[in-house]
C-alpha positions, 0 to 999 in steps of 0.5 A, spaced: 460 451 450 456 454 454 459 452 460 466 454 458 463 461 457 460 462 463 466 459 466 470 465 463 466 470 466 465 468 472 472 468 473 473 475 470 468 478 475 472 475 479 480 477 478 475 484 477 474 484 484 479 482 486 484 487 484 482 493 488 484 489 494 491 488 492 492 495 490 490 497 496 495 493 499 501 495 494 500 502 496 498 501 504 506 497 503 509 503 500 507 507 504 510 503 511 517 503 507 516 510 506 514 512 513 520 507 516 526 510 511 524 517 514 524 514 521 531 512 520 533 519 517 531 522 524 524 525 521 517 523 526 510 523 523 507 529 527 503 534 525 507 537 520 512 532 520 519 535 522 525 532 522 528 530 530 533 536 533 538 532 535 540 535 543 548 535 541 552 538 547 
């Protein structure tokens, strides 16, 4: 009996830990699609980010 409770929390302390990092990774994801959907609409990761001028003749 003890060692099914000791089991249970060590695995809880584990998923615990665990979970920040995939947060992190959810949100560094979203953030790549999000800045490669603007590079195809034209807009540059500058400092303030603009969209390109299009040099049209």
């Amino acid at each position: 009996m003890k060692n099914r409770w000791m089991l249970r929390v060590i695995s809880l302390l584990m998923a615990v830990t665990l979970l920040p990092g995939c947060w992190t990774l959810a949100a560094v994801g979203a953030g790549a699609y999000g800045g490669y959907k603007m590079k195809e609409h034209g807009y540059t990761l500058q400092n303030p980010i603009t969209k390109e001028k299009k040099s049209g003749k």
